[in-house]
N, C-alpha and C positions, 0 to 999 in steps of 0.2 A: 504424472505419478503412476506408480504401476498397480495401486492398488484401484478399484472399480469405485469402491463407497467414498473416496474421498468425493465425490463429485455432491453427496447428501452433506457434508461438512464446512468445507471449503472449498466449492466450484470456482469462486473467483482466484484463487490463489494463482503468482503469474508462473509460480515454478511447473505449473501444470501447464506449462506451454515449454516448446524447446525453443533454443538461439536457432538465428540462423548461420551464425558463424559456423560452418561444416568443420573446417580446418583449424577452429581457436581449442585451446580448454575454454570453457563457460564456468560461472558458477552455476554449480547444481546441489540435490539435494541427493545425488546417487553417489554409491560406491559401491567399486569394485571386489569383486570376492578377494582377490588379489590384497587389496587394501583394507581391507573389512579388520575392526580388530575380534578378535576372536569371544573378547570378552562381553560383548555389546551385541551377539546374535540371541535371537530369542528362540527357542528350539521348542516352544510351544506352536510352530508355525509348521503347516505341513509340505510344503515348497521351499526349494531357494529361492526364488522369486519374492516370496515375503518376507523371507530372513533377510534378506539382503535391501530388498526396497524400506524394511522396516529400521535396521541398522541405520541406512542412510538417512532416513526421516528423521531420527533420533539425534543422529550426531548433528546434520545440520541446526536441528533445533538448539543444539547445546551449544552453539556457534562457532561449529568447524568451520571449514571454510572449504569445503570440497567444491573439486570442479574437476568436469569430464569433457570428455568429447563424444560426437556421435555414435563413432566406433564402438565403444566403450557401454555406451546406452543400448545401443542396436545388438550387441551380446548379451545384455540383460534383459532385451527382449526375446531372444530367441529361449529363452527357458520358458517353462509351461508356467501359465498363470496363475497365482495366487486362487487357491481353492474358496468358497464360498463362506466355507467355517475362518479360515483365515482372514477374508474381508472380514467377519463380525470381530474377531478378535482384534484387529487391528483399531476399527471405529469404538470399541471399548473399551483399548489400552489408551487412547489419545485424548478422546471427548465424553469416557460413562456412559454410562444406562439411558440418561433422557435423550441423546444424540443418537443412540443404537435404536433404542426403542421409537426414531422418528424415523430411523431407515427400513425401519422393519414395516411399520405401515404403509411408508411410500412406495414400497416394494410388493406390499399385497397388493394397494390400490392400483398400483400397476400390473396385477396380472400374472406376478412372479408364482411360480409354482408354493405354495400355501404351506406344503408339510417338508420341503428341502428348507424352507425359508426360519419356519418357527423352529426344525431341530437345530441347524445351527446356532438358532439365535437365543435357544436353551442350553446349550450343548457349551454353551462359550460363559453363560452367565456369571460365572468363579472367576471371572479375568476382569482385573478392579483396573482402576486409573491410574496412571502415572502420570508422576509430577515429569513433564518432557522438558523444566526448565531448569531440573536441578542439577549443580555440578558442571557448572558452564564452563567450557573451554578457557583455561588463560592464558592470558596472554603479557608471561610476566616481565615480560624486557621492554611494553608501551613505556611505561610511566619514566623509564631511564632512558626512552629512544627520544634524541638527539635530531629534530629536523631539518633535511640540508631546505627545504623546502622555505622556514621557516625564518631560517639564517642570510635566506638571500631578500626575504622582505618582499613581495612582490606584491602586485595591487589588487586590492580586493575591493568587487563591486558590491555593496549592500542593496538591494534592488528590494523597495518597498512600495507597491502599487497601495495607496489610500483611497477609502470613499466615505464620509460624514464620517469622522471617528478622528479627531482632534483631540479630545481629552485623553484616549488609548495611545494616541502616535507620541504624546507628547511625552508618558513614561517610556515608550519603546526607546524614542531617541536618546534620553536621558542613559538608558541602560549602556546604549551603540557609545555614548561619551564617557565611560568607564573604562571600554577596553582596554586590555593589557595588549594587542596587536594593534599598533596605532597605524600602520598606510592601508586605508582604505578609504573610498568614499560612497554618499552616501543616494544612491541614486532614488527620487522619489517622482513618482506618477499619479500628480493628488487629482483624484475625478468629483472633489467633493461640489458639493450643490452653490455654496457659500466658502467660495474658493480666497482661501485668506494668506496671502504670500509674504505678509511681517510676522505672519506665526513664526516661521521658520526663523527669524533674527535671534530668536533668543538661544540656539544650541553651538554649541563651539565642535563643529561637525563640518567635513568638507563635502557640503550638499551639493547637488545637481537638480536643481527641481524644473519638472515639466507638469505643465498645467491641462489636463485632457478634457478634454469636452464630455466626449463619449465615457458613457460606464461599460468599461471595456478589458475587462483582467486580465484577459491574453494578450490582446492586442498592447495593453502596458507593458507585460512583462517583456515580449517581443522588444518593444520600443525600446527597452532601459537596454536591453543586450546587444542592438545595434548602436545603442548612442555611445559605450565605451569598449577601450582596447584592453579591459583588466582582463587578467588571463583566469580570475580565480570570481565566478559570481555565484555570491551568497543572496539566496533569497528568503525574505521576511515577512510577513505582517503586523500590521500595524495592530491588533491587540493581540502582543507577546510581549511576557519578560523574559531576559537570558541575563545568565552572568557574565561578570569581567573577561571571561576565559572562552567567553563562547566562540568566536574567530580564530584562537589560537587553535583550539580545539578540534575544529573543521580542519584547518590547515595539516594537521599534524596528525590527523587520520586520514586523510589522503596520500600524505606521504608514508606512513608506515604501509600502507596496504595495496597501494600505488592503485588508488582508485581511482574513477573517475566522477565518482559522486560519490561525498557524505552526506548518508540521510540523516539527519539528526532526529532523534527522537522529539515527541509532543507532547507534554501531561494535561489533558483536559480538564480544564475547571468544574466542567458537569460532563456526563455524557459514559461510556463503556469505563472497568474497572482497568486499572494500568497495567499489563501487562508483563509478566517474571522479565518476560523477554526484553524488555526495554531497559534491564539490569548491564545487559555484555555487549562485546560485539559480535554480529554475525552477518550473513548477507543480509541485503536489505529485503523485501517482498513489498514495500512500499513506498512511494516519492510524495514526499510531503511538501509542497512549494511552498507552504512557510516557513520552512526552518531544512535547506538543504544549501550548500554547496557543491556546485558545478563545475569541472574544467570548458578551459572553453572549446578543445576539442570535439569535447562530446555532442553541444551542436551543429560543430561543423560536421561532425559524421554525420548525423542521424534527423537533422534540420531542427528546426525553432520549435515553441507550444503549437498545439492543433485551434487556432483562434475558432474553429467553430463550438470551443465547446463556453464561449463568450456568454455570459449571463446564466449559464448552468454549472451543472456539478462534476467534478471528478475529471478536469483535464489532468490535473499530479498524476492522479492513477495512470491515464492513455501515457503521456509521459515518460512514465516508470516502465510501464509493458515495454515501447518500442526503444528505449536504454536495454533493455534485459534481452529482448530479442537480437539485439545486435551487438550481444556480446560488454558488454559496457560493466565491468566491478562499481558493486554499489555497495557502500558496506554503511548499516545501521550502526549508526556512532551514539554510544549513551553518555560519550562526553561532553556534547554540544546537544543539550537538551535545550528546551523551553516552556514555560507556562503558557497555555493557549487557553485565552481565558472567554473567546464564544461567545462575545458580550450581542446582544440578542439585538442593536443596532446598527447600520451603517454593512458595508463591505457588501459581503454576498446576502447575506439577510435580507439586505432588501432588493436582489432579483425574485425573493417568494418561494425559498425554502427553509428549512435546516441542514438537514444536508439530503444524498441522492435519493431516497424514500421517502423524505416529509416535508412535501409543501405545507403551504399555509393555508391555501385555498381547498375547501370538498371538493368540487369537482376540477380541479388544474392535474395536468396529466399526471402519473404515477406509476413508478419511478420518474424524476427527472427526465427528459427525453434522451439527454448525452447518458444516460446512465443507461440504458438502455444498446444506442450508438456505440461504445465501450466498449460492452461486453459480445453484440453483436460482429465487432471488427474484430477482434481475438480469437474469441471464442469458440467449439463446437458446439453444436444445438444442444448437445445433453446437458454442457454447461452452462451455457446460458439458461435454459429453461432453469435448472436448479438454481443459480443465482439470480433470478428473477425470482424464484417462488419464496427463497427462505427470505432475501429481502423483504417482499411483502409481506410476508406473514409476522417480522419481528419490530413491524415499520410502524403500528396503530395504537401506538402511547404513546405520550409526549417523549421527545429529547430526552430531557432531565432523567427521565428513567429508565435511560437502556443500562445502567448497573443493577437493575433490579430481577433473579429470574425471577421472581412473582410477576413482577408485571410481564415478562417476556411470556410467560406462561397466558395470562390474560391476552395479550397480544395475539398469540395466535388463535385464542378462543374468537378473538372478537374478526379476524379473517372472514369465518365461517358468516357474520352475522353482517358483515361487511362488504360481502363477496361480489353483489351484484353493482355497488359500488365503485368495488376495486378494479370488477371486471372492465367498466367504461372507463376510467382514469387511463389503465393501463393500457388500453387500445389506443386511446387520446394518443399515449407517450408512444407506442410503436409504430403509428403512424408518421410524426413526426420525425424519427429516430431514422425510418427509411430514407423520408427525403435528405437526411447528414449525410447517412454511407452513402447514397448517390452522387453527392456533392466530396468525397473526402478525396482528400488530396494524397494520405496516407496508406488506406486501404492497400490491404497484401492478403494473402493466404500465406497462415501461419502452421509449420510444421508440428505435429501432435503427435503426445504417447500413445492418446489411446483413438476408439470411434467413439 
């Protein structure tokens, strides 16, 4: 991204990494001056570079579907950088005051020149929020598109790794036996404790069941994709509901868009407030391994899940990055939704977190160690440091209430009171986190907008 302050907002975001495909279009969040509609520049901005970086932020957020190539990118680097007044304007046209005003401090406490920093950060105060989700792209010929995709029937893998969560699997399946796309089957990888194989008698489903020892999420998911020849694998978990339409749904946005992964969106039962953006289509920014559809090209390109990130958090994410970096259409489908209902037993819960910031235990590392791993394979320093610090800092409340900003507010107060805490967790997790990249089989240097 061209602008500097995204990195205090959204450091993890993967559009702030380039494809490596030199020679393809990619999906991006850039446009060309060329392409730029005239009506969507902000002229409050004192560069083209921000006119144009900011255009494109905008439209992709409204779910265009732009995509560039290096070329193309590499021109819009050669213009002079987004002036300093311009960064603040942009951090609080996207994210407000409390977002500006965190940049503004981490920017003093870094040393930033004190009176350049506070004018502009005065000088912009009159520039309120925008809703970046209103007025979404449509896309008005989906609902009458016609899939050849869908006409020719092919098979689709359901690939549901389980661990103690019998009572959840048992509505998930119930839902899988509704659908209106009936060839599909339903491949499952039960790791439970109290492995019970006449559960399964009772659904009118064409199962596949493997029985694994090891509690092993990757290493399932892997398993289920080598044990069949479908060309189209849907992956689920076991506490989700979906509707009757959910597979059709998947199917039929990958053929309009000729993707290669539908990410389907996730509504959580508890947990962050839902998102405009889960309203359209647009690219995806994230892989959700309970609720996506894969061709199965895509891991013959790009290889299988990363199994080290086995017993932790956030392989979807590594996932979704190394799809994105090799060029791969992933388009966020809000047709093929799901209830993701978190239930506080069984699955990943009990490797001993919530998710990559909140284990169970005071002193067990922190972040997760692959969360860590992650960000350090991707990432530059500047960002990884920034998605490590806002993580931690939004991470010291329960789950339940990261919809709250009161509590986010208290969260970061309690940082401070936390600190010396946070600091050995987090060593714990980077210590560990080295010995992964040591060990990664994926590990690359990834091409970047910025230093």
């Amino acid at each position: 991204m061209l602008f500097n302050f995204i990195r205090y907002t959204q450091p993890g975001w993967q559009f702030n990494l380039l494809p490596r495909q030199e020679h393809l279009s990619f999906a991006s969040c850039y446009v060309s001056e060329e392409n730029c509609p005239q009506n969507i520049i902000d002229e409050r901005y004192e560069t083209k570079s921000a006119q144009l970086a900011d255009a494109g932020y905008r439209l992709w957020n409204k779910g265009v579907l732009l995509q560039a190539n290096l070329q193309e990118i590499n021109d819009l680097l050669q213009l002079p950088k987004p002036s300093l007044r311009d960064e603040y304007i942009f951090i609080r046209k996207y994210w407000g005051k409390a977002w500006t005003t965190f940049a503004l401090m981490l920017r003093l406490f870094t040393f930033k020149n004190p009176f350049t920093e506070i004018f502009c950060y005065l000088k912009t105060r009159n520039v309120h929020k925008l809703n970046q989700f209103d007025s979404p792209f449509p896309y008005g010929d989906y609902d009458n598109f016609q899939s050849v995709i869908i006409a020719s029937e092919p098979l689709v893998a359901v690939i549901i790794p389980t661990l103690n969560r019998y009572e959840y699997l048992k509505e998930a399946l119930h839902d899988l036996e509704k659908q209106s796309y009936k060839n599909f089957e339903v491949i499952i990888y039960d790791q439970s404790e109290n492995f019970n194989e006449s559960f399964y008698e009772q659904f009118s489903l064409n199962i596949k069941l493997h029985h694994q020892n090891e509690k092993l999420l990757w290493t399932a998911r892997n398993n289920a994709i080598s044990s069949t020849d479908a060309a189209y694998l849907l992956f689920f978990d076991d506490d989700s509901s979906v509707n009757e339409n959910w597979i059709f749904e998947h199917l039929k946005c990958m053929d309009y868009f000729a993707a290669g992964i539908s990410a389907g969106i996730s509504i959580a039962a508890s947990g962050q407030k839902v998102s405009e953006s889960y309203g359209y289509f647009r690219w995806a920014d994230q892989f959700d391994s309970g609720n996506a559809m894969v061709h199965r090209s895509v891991f013959e390109k790009i290889g299988l899940f990363d199994e080290q990130f086995n017993g932790m958090r956030m392989g979807d994410g590594e996932f979704g990055f190394r799809a994105y970096i090799n060029g791969i259409r992933s388009v966020s489908n809000p047709r093929a939704s799901r209830l993701h209902l978190k239930v506080s037993t069984g699955g990943l819960r009990e490797m001993g977190s919530w998710d990559g910031f909140r284990p169970k235990k005071w002193f067990a590392p922190k972040p997760v160690p692959s969360v860590i791993y992650l960000f350090k394979k991707y990432f530059p320093d500047h960002l990884f440091r920034n998605a490590m610090l806002i993580g931690m800092m939004l991470s010291n409340i329960p789950y339940k209430y990261k919809r709250s900003s009161r509590m986010l507010f208290l969260s970061v107060v309690l940082t401070l009171v936390k600190s010396p805490l946070l600091f050995i967790q987090y060593h714990r997790s980077f210590f560990i986190a080295n010995k992964m990249l040591k060990n990664s089989k994926y590990f690359m240097k990834i091409a970047m907008l910025s230093s």
